[in-house]
DSSP file (Angstrom, degrees, kcal/mol; ACC not computed):
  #  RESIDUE AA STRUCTURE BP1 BP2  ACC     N-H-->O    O-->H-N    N-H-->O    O-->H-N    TCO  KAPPA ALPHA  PHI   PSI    X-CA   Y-CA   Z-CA
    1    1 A X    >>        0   0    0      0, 0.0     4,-3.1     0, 0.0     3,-0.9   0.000 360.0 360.0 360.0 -45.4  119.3  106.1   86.7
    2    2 A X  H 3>  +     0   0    0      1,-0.3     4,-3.0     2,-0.2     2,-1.5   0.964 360.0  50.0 -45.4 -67.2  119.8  109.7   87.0
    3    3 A X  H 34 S+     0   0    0      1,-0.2    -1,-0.3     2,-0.2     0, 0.0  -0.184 107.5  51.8 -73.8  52.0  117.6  110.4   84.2
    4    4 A X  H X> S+     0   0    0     -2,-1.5     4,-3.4    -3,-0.9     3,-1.2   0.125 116.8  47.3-150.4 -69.7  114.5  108.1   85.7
    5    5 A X  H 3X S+     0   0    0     -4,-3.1     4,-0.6     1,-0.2    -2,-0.2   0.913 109.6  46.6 -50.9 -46.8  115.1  110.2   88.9
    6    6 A X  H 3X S+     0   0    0     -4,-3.0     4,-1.2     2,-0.2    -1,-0.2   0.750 114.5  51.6 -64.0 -20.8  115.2  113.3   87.3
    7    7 A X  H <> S+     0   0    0     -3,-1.2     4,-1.4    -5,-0.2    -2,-0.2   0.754 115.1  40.2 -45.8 -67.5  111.9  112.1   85.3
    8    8 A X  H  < S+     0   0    0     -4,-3.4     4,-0.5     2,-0.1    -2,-0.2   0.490 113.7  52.8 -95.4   4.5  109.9  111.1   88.2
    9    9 A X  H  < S+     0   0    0     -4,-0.6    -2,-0.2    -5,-0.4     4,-0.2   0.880 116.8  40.6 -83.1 -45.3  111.1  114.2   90.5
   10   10 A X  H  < S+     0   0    0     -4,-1.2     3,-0.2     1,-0.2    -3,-0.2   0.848 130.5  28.2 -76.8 -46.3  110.0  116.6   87.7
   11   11 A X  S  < S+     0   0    0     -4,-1.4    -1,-0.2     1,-0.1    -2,-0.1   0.485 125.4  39.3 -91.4 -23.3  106.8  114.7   86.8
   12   12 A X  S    S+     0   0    0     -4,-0.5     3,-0.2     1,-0.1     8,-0.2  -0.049  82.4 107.9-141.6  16.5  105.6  112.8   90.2
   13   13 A X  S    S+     0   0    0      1,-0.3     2,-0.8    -4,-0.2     7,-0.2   0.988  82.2  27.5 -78.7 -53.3  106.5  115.5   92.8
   14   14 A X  S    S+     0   0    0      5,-0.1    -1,-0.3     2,-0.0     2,-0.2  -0.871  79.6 135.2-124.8  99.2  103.0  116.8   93.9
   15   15 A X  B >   -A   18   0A   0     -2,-0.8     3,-0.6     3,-0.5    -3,-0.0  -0.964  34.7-167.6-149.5 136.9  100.0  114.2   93.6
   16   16 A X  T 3  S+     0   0    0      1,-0.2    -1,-0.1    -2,-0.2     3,-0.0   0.718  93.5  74.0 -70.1  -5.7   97.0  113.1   95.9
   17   17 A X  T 3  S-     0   0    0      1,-0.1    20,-0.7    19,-0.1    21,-0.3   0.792 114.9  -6.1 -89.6   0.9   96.5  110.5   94.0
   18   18 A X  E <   -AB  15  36A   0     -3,-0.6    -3,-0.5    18,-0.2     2,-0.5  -0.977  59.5-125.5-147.2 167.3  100.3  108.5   95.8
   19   19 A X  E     - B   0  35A   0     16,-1.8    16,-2.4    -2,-0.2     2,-0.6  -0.979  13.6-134.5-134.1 158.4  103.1  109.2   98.1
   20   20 A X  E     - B   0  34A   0     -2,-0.5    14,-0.3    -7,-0.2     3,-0.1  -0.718  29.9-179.4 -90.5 130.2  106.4  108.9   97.4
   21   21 A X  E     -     0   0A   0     12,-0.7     2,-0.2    -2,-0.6    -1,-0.2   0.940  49.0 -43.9 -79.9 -78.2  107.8  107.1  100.4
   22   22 A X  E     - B   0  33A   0     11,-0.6    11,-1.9    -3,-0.1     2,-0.5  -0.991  42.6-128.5-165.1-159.2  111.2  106.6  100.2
   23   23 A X  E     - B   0  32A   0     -2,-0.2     2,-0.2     9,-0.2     9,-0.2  -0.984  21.9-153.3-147.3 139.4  113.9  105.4   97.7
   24   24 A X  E     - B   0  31A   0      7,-3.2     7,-1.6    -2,-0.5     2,-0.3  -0.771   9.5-161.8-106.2 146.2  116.4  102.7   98.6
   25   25 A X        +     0   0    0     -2,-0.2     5,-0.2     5,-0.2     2,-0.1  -0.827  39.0  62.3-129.5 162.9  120.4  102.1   97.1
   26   26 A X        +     0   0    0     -2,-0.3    -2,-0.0     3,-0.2     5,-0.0   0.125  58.0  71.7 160.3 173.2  122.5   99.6   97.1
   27   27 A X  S    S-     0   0    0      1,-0.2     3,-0.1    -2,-0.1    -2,-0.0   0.351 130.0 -62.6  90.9   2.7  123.3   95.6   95.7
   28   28 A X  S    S+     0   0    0      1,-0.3     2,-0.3     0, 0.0    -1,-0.2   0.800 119.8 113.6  78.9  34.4  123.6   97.7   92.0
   29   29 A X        -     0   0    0      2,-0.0     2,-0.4     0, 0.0    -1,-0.3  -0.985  54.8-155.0-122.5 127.0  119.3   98.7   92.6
   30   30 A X        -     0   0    0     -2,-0.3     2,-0.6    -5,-0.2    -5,-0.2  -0.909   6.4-162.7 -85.9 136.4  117.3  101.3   93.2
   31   31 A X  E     +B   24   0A   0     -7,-1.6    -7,-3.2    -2,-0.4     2,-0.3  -0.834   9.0 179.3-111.2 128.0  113.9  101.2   95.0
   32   32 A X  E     -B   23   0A   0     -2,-0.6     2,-0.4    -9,-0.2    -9,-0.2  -0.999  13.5-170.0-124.4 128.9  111.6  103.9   94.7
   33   33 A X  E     +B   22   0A   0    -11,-1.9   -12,-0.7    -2,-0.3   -11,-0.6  -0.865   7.9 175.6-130.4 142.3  108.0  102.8   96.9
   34   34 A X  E     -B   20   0A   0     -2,-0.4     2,-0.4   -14,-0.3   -14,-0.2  -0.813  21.3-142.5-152.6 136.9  105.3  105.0   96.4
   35   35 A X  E     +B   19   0A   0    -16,-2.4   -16,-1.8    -2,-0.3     2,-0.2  -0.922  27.7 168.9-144.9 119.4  101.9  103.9   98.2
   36   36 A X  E     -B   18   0A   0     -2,-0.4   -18,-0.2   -18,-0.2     3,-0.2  -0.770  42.8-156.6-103.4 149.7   98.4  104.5   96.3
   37   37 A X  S    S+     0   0    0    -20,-0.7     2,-0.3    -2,-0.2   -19,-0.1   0.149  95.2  63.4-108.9  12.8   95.2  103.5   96.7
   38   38 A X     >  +     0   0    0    -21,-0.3     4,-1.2     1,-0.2    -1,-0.2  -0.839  54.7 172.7-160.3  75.5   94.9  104.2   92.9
   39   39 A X  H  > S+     0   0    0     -2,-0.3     4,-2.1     2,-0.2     3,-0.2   0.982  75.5  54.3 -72.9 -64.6   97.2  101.8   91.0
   40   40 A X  H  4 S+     0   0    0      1,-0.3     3,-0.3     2,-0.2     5,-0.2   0.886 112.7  33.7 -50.1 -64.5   95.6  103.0   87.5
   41   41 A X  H >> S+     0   0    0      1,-0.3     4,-3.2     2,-0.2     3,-1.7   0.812 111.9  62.6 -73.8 -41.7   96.0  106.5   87.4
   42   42 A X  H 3X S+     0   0    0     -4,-1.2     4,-4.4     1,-0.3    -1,-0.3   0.912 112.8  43.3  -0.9 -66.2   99.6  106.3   89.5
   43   43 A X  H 3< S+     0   0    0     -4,-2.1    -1,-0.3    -3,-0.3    -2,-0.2   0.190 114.3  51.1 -97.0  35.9  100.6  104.2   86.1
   44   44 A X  H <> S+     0   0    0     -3,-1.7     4,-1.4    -5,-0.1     5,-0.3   0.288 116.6  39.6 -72.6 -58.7   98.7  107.0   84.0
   45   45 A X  H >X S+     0   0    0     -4,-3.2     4,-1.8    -5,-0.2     3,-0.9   0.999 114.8  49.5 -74.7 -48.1  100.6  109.4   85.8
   46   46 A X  H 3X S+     0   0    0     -4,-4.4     4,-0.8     1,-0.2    -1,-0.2   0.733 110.8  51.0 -69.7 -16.4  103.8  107.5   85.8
   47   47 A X  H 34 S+     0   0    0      2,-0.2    -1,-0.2    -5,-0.2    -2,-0.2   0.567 109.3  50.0 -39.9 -31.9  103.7  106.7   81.7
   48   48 A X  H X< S+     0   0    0     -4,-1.4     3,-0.6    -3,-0.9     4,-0.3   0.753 111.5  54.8 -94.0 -18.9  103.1  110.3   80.9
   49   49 A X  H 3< S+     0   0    0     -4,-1.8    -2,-0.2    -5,-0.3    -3,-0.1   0.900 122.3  27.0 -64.0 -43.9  106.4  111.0   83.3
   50   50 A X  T >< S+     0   0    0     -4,-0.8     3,-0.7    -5,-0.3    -1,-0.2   0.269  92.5 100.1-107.0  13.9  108.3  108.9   81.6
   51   51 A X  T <  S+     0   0    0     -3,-0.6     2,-1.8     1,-0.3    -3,-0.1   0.989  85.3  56.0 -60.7 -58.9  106.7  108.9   77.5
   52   52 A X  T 3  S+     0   0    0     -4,-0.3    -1,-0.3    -3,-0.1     2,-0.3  -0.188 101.3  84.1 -74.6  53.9  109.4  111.3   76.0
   53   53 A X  S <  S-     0   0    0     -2,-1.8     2,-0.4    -3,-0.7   -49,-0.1  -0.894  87.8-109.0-128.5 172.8  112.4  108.6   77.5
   54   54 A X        -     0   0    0     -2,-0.3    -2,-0.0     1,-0.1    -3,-0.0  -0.850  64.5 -75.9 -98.2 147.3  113.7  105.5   75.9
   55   55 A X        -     0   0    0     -2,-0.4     2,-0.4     1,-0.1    -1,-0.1  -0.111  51.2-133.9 -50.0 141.7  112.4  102.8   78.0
   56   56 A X        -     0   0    0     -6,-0.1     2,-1.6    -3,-0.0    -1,-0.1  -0.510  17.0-111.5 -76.0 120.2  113.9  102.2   81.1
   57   57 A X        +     0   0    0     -2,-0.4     2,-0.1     2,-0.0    -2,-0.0  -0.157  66.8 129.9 -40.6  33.3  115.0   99.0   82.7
   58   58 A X        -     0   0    0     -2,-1.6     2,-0.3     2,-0.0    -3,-0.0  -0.413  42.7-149.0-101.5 174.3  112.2   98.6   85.9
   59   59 A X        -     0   0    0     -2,-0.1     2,-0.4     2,-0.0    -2,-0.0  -0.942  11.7-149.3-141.6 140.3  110.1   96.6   87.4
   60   60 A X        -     0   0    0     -2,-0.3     2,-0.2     2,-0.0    -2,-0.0  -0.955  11.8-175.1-116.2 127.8  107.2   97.4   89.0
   61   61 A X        -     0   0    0     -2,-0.4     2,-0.6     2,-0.0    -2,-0.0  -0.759   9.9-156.0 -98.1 153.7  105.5   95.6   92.1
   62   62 A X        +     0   0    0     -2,-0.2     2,-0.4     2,-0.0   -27,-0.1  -0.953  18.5 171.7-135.9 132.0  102.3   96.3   93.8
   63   63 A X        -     0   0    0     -2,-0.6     2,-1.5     2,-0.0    -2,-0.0  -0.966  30.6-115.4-138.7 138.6  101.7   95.2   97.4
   64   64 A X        +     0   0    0     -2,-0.4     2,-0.4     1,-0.1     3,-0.2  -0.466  42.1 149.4 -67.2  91.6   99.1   95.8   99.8
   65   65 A X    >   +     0   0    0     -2,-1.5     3,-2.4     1,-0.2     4,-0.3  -0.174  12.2 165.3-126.1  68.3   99.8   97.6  102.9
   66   66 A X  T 3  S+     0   0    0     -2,-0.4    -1,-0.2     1,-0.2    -2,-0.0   0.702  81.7  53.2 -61.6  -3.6   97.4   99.6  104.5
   67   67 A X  T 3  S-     0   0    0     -3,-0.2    -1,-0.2     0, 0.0     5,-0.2  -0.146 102.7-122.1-106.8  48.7   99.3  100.0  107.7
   68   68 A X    <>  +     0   0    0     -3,-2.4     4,-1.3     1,-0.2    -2,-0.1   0.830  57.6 157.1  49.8  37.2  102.4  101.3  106.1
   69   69 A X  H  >  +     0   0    0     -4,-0.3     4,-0.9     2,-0.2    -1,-0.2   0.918  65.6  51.0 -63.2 -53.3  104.0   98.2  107.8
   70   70 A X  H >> S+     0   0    0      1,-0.2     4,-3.0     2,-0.2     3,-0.8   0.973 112.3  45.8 -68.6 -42.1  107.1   98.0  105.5
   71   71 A X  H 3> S+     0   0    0      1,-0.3     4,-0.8     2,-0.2    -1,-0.2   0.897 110.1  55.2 -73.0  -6.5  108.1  102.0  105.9
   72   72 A X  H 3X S+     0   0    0     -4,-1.3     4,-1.1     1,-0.2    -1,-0.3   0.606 105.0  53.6 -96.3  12.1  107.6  101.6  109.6
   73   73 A X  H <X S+     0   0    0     -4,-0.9     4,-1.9    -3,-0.8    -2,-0.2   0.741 109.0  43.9 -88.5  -5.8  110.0   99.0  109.1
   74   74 A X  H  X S+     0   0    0     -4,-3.0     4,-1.1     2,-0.2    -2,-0.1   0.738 111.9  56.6 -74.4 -28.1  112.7  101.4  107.2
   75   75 A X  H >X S+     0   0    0     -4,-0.8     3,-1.9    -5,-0.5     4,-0.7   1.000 109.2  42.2 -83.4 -72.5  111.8  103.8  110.0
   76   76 A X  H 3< S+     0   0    0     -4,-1.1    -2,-0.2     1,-0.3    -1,-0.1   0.658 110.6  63.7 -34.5 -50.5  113.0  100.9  112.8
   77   77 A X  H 3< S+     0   0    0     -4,-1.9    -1,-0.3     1,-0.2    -2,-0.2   0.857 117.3  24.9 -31.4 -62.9  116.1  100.2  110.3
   78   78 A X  H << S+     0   0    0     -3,-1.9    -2,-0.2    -4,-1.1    -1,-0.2   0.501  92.7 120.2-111.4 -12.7  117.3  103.5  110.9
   79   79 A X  S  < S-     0   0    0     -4,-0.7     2,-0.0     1,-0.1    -3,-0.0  -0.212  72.9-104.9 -61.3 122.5  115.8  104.6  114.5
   80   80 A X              0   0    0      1,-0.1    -1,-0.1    -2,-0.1    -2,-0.1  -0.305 360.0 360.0 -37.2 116.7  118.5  105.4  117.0
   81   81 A X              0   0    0     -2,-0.0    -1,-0.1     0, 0.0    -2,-0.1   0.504 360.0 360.0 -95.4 360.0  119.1  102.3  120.0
């Protein structure tokens, strides 16, 4: 895991074409959400991030959300009552 973070930190820091949102632990996962409007070149850029590795263990989903709906639920998660 370390080296997949360190991978996509080095490689994925500064792009218009996504942003990295945030990155979730626990249950023995990690979630890293990124939202693009540009699914190809996002897995252009994230294959050349990750070419010189031995393949990794992901999975990748792609979901539609133009109103950020799931990170303003992460935001809610964590918001002070």
């Amino acid at each position: 895991m370390i080296l997949l973070e360190g991978a996509l930190e080095s490689s994925m820091s500064n792009s218009d074409i996504f942003t990295h949102v945030y990155s979730r632990t626990g249950n023995n996962l990690k979630e890293l959400v990124y939202y693009t409007t540009k699914q190809d070149e996002f897995m252009k850029i994230l294959n050349g991030a990750l070419e010189k590795h031995d393949v990794f263990p992901i999975e990748i989903n792609f979901y539609e959300d133009r109103e950020w709906t799931d990170f303003k639920k992460v935001l809610k998660d964590f918001k002070k009552k």
